[in-house]
VEXDREN-2710 file (C-alpha; in Angstrom, 1 decimal):
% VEXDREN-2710
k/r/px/py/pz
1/UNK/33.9/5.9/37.2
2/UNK/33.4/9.9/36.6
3/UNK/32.2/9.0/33.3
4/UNK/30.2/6.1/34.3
5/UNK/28.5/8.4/37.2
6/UNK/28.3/11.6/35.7
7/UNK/26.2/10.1/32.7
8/UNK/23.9/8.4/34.8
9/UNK/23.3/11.4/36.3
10/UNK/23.0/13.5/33.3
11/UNK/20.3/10.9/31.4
12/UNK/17.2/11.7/33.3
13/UNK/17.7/15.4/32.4
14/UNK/18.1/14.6/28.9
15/UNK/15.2/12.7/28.8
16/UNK/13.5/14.9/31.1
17/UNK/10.6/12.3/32.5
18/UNK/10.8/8.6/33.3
19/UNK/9.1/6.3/30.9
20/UNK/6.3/5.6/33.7
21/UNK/5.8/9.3/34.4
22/UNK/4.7/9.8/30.6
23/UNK/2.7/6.6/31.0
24/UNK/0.7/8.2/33.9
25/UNK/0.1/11.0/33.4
26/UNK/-2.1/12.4/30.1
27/UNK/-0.8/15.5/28.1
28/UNK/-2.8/18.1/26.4
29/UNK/-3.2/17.5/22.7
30/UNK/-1.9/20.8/21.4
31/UNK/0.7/23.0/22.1
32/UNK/-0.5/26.6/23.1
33/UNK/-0.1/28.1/19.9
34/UNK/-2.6/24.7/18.1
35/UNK/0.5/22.4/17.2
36/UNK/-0.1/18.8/18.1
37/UNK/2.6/16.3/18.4
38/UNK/1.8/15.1/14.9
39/UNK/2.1/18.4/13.5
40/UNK/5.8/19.0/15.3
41/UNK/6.7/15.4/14.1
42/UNK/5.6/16.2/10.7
43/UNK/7.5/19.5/10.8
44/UNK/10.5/18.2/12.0
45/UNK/10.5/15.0/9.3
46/UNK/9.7/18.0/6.4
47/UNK/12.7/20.3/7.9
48/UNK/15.2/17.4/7.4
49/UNK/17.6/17.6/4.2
50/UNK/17.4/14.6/2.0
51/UNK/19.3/13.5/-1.6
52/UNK/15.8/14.8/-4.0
53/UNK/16.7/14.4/-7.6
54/UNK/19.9/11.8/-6.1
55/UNK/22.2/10.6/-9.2
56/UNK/25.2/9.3/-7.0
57/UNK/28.6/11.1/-6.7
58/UNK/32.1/10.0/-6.3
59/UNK/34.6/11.7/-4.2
60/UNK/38.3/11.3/-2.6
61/UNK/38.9/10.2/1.2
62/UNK/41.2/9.9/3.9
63/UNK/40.4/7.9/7.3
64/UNK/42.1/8.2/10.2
65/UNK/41.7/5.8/13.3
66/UNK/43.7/4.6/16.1
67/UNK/46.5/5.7/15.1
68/UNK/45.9/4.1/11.3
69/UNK/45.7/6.3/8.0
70/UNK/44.0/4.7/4.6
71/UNK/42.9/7.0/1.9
72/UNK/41.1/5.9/-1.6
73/UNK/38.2/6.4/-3.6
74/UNK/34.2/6.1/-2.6
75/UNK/31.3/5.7/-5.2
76/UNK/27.7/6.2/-4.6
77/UNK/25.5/4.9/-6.9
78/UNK/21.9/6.9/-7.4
79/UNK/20.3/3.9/-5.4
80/UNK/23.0/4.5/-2.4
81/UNK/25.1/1.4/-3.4
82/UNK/28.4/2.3/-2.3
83/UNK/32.2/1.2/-4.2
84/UNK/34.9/1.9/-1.6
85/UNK/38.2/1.5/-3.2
86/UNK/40.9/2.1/-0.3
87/UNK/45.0/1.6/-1.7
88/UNK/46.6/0.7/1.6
89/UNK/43.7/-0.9/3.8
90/UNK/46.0/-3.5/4.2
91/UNK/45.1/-7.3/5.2
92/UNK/42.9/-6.9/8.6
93/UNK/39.9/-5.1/7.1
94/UNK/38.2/-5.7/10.6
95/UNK/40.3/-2.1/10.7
96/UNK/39.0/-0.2/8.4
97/UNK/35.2/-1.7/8.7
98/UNK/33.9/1.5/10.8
99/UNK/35.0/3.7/7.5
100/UNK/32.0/1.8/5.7
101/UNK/29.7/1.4/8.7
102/UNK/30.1/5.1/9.1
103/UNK/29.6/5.8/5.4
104/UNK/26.6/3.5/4.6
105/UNK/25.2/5.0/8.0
106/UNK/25.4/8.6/6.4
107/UNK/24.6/7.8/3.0
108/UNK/21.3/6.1/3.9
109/UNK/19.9/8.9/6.0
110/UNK/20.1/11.0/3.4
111/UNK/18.6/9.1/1.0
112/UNK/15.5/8.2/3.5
113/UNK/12.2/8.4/1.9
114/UNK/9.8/7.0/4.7
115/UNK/6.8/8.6/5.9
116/UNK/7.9/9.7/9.2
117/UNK/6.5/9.2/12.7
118/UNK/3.0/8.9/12.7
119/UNK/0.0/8.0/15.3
120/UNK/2.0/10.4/18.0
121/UNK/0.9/12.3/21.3
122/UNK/2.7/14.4/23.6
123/UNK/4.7/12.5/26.3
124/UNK/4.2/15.2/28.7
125/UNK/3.3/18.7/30.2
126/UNK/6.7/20.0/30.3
127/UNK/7.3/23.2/27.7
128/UNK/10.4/24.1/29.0
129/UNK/12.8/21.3/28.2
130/UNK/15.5/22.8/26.3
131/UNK/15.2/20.4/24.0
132/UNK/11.6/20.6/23.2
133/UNK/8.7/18.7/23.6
134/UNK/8.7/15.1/24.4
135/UNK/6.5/12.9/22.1
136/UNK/5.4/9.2/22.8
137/UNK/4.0/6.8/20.1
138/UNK/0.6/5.8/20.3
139/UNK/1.3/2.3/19.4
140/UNK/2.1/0.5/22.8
141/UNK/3.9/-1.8/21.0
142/UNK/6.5/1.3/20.3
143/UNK/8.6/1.9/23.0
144/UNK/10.7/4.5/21.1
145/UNK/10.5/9.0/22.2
146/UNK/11.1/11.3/20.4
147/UNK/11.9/15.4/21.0
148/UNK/11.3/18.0/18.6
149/UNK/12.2/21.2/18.6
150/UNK/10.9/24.1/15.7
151/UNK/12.0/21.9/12.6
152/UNK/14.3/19.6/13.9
153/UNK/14.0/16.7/16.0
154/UNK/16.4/16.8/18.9
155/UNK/16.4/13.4/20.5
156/UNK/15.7/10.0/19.5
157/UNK/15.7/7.5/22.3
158/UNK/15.1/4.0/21.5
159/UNK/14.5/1.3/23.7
160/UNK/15.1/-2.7/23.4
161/UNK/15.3/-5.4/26.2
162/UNK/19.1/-4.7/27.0
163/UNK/19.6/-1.1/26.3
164/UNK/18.8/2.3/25.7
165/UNK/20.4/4.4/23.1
166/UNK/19.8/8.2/23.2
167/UNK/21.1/10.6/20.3
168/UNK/20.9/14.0/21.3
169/UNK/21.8/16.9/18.3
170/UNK/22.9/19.9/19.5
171/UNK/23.8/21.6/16.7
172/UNK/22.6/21.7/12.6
173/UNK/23.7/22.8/9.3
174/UNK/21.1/24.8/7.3
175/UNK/21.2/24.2/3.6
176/UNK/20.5/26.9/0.8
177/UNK/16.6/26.2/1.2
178/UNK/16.5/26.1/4.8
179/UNK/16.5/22.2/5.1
180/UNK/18.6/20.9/7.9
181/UNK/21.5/18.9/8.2
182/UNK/23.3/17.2/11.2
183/UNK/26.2/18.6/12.5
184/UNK/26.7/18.2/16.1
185/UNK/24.7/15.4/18.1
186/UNK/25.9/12.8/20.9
187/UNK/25.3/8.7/20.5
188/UNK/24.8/7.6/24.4
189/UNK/24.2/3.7/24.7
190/UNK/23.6/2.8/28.3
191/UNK/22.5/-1.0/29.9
192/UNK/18.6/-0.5/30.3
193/UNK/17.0/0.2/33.7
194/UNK/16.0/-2.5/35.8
195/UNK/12.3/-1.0/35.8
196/UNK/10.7/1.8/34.3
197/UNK/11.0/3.8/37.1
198/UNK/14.2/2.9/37.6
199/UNK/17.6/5.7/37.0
200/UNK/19.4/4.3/33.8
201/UNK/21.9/1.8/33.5
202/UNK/25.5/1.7/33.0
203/UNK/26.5/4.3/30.4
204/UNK/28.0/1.5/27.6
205/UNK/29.6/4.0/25.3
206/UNK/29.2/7.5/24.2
207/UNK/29.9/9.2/20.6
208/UNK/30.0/12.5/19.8
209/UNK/29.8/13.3/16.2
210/UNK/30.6/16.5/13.7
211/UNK/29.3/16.5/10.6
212/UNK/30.5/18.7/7.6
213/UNK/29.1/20.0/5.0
214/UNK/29.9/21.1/1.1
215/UNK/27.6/22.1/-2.0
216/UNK/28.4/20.2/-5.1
217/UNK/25.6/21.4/-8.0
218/UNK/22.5/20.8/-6.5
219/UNK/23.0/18.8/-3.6
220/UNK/25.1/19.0/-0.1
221/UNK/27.6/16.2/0.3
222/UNK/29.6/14.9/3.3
223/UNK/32.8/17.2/3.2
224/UNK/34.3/15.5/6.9
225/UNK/32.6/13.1/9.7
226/UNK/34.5/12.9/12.3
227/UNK/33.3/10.7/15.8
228/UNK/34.7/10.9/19.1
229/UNK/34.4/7.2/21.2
230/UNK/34.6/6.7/24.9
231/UNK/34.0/3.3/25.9
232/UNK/34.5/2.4/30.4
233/UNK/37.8/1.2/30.6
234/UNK/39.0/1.4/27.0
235/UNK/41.1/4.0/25.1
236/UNK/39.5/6.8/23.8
237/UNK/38.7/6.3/19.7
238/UNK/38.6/8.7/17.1
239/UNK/37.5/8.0/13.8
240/UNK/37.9/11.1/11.0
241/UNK/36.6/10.5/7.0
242/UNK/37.7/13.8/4.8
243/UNK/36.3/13.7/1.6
244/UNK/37.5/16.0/-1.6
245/UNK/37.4/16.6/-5.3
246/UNK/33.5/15.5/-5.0
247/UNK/32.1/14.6/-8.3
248/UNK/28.2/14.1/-9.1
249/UNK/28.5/11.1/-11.4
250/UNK/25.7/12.6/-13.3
251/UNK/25.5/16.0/-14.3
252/UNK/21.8/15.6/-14.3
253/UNK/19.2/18.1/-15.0
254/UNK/16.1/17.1/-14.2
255/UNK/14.7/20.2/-14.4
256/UNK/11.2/19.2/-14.2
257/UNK/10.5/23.4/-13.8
258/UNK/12.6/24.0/-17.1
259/UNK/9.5/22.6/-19.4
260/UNK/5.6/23.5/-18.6
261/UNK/3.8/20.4/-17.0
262/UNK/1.9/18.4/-19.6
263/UNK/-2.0/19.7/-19.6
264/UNK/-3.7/16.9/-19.7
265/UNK/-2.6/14.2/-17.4
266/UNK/-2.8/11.0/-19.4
267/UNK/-0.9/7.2/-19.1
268/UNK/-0.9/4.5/-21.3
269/UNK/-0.4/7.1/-24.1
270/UNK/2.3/7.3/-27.3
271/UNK/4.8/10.1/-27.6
272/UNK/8.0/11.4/-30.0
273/UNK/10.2/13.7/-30.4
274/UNK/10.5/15.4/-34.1
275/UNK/12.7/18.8/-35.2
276/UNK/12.3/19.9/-31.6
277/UNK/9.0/19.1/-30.9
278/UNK/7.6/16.4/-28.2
279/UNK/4.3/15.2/-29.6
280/UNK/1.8/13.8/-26.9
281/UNK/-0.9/11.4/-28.2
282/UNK/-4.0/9.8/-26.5
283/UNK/-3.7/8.2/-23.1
284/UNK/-5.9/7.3/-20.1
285/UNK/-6.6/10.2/-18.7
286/UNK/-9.1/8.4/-16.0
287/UNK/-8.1/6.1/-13.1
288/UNK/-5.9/3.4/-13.8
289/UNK/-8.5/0.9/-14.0
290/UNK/-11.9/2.9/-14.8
291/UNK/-12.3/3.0/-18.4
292/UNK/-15.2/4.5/-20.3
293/UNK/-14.9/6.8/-23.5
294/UNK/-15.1/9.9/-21.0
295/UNK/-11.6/8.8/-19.7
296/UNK/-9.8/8.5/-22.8
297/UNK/-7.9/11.3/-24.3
298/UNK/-8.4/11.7/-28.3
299/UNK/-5.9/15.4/-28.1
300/UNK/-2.6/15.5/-30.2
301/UNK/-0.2/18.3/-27.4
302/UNK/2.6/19.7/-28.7
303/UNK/5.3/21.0/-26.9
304/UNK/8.4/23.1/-28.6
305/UNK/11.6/21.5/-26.9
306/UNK/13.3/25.3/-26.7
307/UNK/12.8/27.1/-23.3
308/UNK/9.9/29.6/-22.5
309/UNK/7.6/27.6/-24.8
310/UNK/4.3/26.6/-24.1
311/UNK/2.0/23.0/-24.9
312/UNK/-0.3/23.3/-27.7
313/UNK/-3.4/21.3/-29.4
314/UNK/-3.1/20.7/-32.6
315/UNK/-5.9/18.6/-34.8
316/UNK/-7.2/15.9/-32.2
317/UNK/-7.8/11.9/-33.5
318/UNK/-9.5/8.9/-31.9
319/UNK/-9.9/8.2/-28.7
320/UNK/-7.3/5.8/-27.6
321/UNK/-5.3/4.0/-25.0
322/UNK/-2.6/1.7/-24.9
323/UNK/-1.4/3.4/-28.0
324/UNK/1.8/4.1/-29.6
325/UNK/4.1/6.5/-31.5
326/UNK/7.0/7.0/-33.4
327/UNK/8.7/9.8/-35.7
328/UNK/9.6/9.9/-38.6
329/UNK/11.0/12.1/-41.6
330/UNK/9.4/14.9/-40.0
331/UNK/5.8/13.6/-39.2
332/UNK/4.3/12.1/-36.5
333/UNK/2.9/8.8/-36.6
334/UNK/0.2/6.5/-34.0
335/UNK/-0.4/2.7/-34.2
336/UNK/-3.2/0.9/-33.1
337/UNK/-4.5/1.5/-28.9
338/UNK/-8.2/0.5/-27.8
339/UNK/-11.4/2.5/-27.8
340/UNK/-14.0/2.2/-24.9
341/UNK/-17.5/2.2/-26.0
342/UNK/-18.9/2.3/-22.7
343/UNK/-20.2/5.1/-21.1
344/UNK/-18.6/6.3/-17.2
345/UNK/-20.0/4.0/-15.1
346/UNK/-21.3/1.1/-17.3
347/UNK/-20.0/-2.3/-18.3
348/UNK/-16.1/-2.0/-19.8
349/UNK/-16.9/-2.3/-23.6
350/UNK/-13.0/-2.1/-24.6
351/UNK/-11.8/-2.9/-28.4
352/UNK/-8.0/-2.5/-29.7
353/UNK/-7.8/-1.3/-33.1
354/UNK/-5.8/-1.6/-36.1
355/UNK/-5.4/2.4/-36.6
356/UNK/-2.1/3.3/-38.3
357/UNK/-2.1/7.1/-38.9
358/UNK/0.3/10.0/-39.9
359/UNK/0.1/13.5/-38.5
360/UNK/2.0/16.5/-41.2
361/UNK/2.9/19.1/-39.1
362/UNK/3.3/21.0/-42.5
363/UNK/-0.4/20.7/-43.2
364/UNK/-1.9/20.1/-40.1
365/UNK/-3.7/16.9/-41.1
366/UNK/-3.9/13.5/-40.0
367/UNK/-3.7/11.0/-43.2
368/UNK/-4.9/7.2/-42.6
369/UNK/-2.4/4.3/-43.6
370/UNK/-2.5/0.9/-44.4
371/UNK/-4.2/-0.7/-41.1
372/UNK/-3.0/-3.2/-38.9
373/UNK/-3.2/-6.6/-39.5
374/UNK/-5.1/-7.7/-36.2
375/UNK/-6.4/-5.0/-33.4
376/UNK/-3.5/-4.3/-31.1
377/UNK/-3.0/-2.3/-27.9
378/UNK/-1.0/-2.2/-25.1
379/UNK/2.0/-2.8/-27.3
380/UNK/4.7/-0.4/-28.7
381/UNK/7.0/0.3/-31.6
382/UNK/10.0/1.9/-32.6
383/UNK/11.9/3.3/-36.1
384/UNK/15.4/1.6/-37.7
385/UNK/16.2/3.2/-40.8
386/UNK/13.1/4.0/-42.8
387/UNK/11.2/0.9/-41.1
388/UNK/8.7/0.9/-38.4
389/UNK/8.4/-2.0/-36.1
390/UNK/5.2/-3.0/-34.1
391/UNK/5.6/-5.6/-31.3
392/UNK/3.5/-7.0/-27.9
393/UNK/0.0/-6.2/-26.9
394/UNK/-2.9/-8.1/-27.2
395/UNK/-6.4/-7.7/-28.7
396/UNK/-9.6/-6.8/-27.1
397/UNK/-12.6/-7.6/-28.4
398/UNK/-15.4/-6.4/-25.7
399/UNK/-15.7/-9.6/-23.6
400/UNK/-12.9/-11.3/-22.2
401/UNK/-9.8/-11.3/-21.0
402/UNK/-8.1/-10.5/-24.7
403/UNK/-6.2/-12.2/-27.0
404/UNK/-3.0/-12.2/-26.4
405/UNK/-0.1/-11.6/-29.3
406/UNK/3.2/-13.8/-30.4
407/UNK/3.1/-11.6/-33.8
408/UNK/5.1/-8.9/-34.6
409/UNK/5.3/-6.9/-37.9
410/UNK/7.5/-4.2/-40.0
411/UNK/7.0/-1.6/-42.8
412/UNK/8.6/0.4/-44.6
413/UNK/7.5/4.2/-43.9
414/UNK/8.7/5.5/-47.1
415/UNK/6.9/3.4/-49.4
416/UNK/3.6/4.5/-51.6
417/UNK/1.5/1.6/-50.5
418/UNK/2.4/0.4/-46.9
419/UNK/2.5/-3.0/-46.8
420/UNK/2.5/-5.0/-43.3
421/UNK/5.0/-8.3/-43.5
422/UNK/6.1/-10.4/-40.3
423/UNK/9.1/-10.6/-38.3
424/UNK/10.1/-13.6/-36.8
425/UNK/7.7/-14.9/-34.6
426/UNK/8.7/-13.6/-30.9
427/UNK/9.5/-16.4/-28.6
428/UNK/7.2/-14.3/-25.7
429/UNK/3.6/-12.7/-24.9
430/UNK/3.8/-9.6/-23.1
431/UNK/2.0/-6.3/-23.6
432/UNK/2.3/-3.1/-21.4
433/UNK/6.0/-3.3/-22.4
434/UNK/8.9/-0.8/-24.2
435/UNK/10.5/-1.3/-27.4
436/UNK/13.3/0.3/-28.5
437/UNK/15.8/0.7/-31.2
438/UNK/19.6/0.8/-30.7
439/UNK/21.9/-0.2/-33.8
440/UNK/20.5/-2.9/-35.8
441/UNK/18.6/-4.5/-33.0
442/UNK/15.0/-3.9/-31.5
443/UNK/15.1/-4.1/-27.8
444/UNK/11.8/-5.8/-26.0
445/UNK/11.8/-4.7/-22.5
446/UNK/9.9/-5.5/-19.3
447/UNK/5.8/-5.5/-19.1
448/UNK/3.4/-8.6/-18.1
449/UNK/3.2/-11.3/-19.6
450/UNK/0.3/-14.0/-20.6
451/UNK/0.5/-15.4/-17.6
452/UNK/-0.6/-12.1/-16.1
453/UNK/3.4/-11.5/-14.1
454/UNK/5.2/-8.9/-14.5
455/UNK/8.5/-9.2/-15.5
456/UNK/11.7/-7.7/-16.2
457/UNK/12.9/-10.0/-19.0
458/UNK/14.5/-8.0/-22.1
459/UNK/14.4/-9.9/-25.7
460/UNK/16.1/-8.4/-29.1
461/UNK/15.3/-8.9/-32.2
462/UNK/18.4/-9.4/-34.8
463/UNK/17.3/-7.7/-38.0
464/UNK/19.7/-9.1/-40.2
465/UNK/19.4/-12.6/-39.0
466/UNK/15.6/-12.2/-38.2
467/UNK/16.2/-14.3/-35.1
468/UNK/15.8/-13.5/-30.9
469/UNK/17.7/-14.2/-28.4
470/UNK/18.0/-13.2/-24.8
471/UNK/19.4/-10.1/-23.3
472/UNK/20.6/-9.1/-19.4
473/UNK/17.0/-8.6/-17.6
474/UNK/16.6/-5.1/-16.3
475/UNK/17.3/-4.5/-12.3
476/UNK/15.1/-4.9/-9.8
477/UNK/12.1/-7.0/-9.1
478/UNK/9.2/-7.9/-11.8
479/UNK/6.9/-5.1/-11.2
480/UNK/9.7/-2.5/-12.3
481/UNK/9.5/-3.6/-15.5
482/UNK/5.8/-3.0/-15.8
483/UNK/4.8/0.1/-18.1
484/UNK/8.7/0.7/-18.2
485/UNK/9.7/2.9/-20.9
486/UNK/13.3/2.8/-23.7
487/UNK/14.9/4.5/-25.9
488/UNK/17.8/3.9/-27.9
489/UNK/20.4/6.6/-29.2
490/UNK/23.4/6.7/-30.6
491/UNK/25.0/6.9/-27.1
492/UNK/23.4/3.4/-25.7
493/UNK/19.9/2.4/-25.0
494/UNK/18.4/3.3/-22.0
495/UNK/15.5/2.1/-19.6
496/UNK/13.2/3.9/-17.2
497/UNK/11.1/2.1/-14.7
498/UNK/8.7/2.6/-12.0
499/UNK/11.0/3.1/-9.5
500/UNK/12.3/6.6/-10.9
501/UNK/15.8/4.8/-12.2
502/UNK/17.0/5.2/-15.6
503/UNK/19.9/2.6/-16.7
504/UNK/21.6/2.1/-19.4
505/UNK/23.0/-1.3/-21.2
506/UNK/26.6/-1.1/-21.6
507/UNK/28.8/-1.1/-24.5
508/UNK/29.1/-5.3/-24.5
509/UNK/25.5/-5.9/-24.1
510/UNK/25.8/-7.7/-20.9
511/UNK/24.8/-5.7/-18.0
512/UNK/22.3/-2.8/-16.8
513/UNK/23.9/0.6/-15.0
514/UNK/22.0/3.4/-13.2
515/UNK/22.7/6.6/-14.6
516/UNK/20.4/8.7/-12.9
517/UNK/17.5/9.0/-11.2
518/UNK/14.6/10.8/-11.7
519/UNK/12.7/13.3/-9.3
520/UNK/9.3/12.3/-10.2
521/UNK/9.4/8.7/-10.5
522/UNK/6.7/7.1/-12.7
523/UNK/5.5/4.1/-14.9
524/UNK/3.1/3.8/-18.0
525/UNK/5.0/7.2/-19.1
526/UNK/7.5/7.7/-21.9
527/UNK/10.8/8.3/-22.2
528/UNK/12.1/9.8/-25.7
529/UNK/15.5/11.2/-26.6
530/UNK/15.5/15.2/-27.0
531/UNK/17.8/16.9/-30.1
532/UNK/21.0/17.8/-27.2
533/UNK/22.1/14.7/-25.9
534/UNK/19.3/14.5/-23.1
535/UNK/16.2/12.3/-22.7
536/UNK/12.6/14.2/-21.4
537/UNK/10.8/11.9/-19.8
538/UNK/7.1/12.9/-19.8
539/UNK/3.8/11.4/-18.5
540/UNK/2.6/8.9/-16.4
541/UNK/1.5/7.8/-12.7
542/UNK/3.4/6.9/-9.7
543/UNK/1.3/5.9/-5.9
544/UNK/0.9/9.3/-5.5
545/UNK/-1.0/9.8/-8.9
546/UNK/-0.1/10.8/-12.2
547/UNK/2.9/13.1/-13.0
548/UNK/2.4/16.0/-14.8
549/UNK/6.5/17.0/-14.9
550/UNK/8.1/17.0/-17.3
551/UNK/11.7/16.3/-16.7
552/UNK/15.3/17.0/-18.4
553/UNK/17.7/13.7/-17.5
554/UNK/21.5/15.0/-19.0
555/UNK/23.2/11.7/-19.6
556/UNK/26.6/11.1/-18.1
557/UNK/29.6/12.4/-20.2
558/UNK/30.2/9.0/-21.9
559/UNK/26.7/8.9/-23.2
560/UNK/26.2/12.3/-24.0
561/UNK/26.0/12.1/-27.4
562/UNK/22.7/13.3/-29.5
563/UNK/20.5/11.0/-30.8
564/UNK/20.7/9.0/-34.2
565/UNK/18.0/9.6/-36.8
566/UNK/18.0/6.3/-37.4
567/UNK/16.9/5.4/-34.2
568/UNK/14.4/7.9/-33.4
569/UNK/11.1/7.0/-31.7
END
């Protein structure tokens, strides 16, 4: 009963007004020195510490409850899916269910990428609260408040039918750039009032929580969450995770401030990697879906791989989208991609080509090869041995939707006359889709197909038996396959889609894996393997726009081997 009564004493100072006051009774819009309620909100959501640049981590733990010890493993995948591996759980896991509840509860707050509150107004007049202003949703439908304090927000009390849950943080953890994390707060869930006006109900049960915290490489991991529990009537609970030997299960760079942002922000563009150079061709350097020659990009940027180095033009071509690129023996080399022959503005006059050029880095000089044998854009290629291999896309012609492509074609880049022969016919029509090498196979992944869906679907192509077949489709749903980007090295073949992810196909062909994840997420980019055992990842758009980063992504130990010359792109 002391509990019970001193809560329901306490809970009207926390919240410092009843729900009906704040509903009465207007507030000024701005704090005395011009903050509004969406400003503090805003602050508050920016001060918070998230998992940026997340790649997963693994780490040791021990769980105490109730007089019950368990200790094992935990895994945390870049996309927050957790692997709990605990030795001596024993048969009632009903016992050890809060260890995940608490972890996934953690986990996923730091991974939160939402928004934040918007469409907010102050609750009330008061300044004075300890805990900061009180802030209401404008949305009567939202029945949630909300205090915030400088950076952080101090209460959350949400409201349903049968109760009211208030979590009050006392106390934070400041990170190495000032972010916060939690480290003291109280969980109290009470029956809800019998009327606004009303003094709360029945305190249900109130949790007091310490968090800890410890700096693995760049980010700040759980080190020990412990939760005190006091339920009327029952036996006080406490429930302690310790966590050790943390491990980030990617050593990842991403360090999209190591290289210079790429100049000219293009998509839909071709790029390689050759003696330590990324080459950047063509590209759409409009919006998405506003061609016009204006918008296409006809420059050849060069970027030396070796830090402090700047991007460079060298000898510009054609304007072109959809286009692609490999490298080869030194030189640089781009295949087919559309021109737009229509002004900004005027009817979409759009024609793929059958350009096949070389670029001598020696001379400085573009040389024209043996052309395509039908226009082709919207499709890519990739290098085995000394052969190039062209696959996907479709053919514009000015009017029409396009014709769409079941052809695909090799040749051999060492010979004195090019000469274009067929591969076995593909059993698919996709364009906006990655190829890659890896081995003896060619790797057809993701991209829309002539049905105008985007899929996720992933073909090979056997060169010795000149047959396809099927392989495991890439995660996620069908638009995460669209403008994906691959490369294959002689450490696996990996995959980057829109949604920032980079897997890799393991060793028996037969599933995907997330190893890492990158901090600018992106589509209609490219992904190429550097000369150290990393892949840059350059290019592209995301919602926000397009990317002009340039990232680092260190492959996990396993894979960390350089890429084959064979296999180049």
């Amino acid at each position: 009963m002391i509990l019970r009564n001193t809560l329901r004493l306490m809970l009207p100072l926390l919240l410092g007004v009843s729900l009906q006051a704040f509903a009465d009774e207007a507030a000024p819009a701005k704090t005395d020195d011009g903050q509004t309620a969406q400003s503090m909100m805003d602050a508050a959501h920016h001060g918070r510490a998230t998992w940026n640049n997340f790649t997963g981590f693994r780490a040791k733990i021990h769980a105490q409850s109730s007089g019950q010890s368990v200790h094992g493993t935990l895994a945390v995948a870049a996309d927050g899916k957790l692997e709990l591996k605990l030795e001596n759980a024993g048969e009632n896991q009903e016992n050890v269910a809060w260890i995940e509840r608490t972890l996934r509860s953690t986990i996923n707050h730091r991974l939160s990428e939402d928004q934040g509150v918007t469409n907010v107004a102050f609750a009330d007049n008061d300044t004075s609260h300890p805990m900061g202003r009180l802030v209401k949703s404008n949305d009567p439908a939202e029945k949630s408040l909300w205090r915030v304090q400088g950076d952080v927000l101090t209460e959350v009390i949400r409201n349903n039918e049968k109760t009211q849950m208030i979590i009050s943080v006392s106390e934070v953890h400041r990170t190495a750039d000032g972010k916060h994390l939690p480290h003291a707060y109280v969980v109290t869930t009470t029956e809800q009032a019998s009327s606004e006006a009303a003094a709360p109900g029945a305190v249900l049960s109130v949790r007091q929580v310490t968090s800890q915290w410890t700096t693995v490489g760049h980010l700040d991991l759980p080190k020990q969450l412990t939760a005190v529990i006091t339920k009327p009537g029952e036996r006080r609970v406490v429930e302690s995770i310790t966590f050790s030997d943390h491990e980030l299960l990617v050593s990842a760079k991403n360090e999209a401030a190591s290289l210079p942002p790429l100049p000219t922000l293009v998509t839909s563009f071709g790029a390689a990697v050759s003696e330590g150079h990324l080459y950047v061709y063509g590209g759409q350097k409009g919006d998405g879906h506003k061609y016009s020659e204006d918008s296409q990009s006809n420059k050849l940027q060069r970027l030396s791989l070796a830090a402090g180095s700047k991007w460079e033009e060298l000898p510009a071509g054609p304007r072109r989208t959809g286009v692609a690129a490999v490298a080869h023996q030194g030189k640089f080399y781009r295949i087919g991609g559309f021109e737009a022959r229509n002004k900004d503005g005027d009817e979409w006059n759009l024609h793929s080509t059958t350009d096949f050029a070389r670029f001598d880095p020696a001379t400085g000089k573009w040389e024209e090869l043996t052309p395509l044998p039908e226009g082709r854009s919207s499709h890519d290629a990739a290098v085995i041995g000394n052969e190039l291999y062209v696959v996907g896309g479709w053919k514009l012609a000015g009017e029409g939707e396009g014709e769409w492509h079941d052809t695909a074609y090799k040749c051999d880049l060492t010979a004195a006359k090019i000469e274009w022969t067929p591969i076995a016919k593909p059993p698919f029509m996709r364009r906006a889709l990655a190829v890659a090498a890896h081995g003896d196979k060619l790797y057809v992944l993701g991209g829309m197909d002539d049905s105008n869906e985007a899929v996720t679907t992933v073909n090979v192509y056997d060169l010795k038996a000149d047959k396809w077949s099927d392989a495991p489709a890439l995660p996620g749903k069908g638009f995460d396959g669209f403008g994906c980007s691959a490369f294959g090295t002689s450490a696996g073949l990996f995959a980057g889609t829109g949604t920032g992810q980079v897997f890799q196909l393991s060793s028996d062909g037969k599933e995907w894996k997330e190893v890492a994840k990158l901090a600018h997420p992106r589509f209609f980019h490219r992904m190429v393997a550097g000369e150290n055992g990393q892949l840059v990842v350059v290019g592209g758009t995301s919602r926000q726009g397009k990317v002009a980063e340039v990232e680092w992504v260190n492959l996990p130990a396993a894979a960390s081997a350089q890429a084959s010359p064979s296999t180049v792109r």
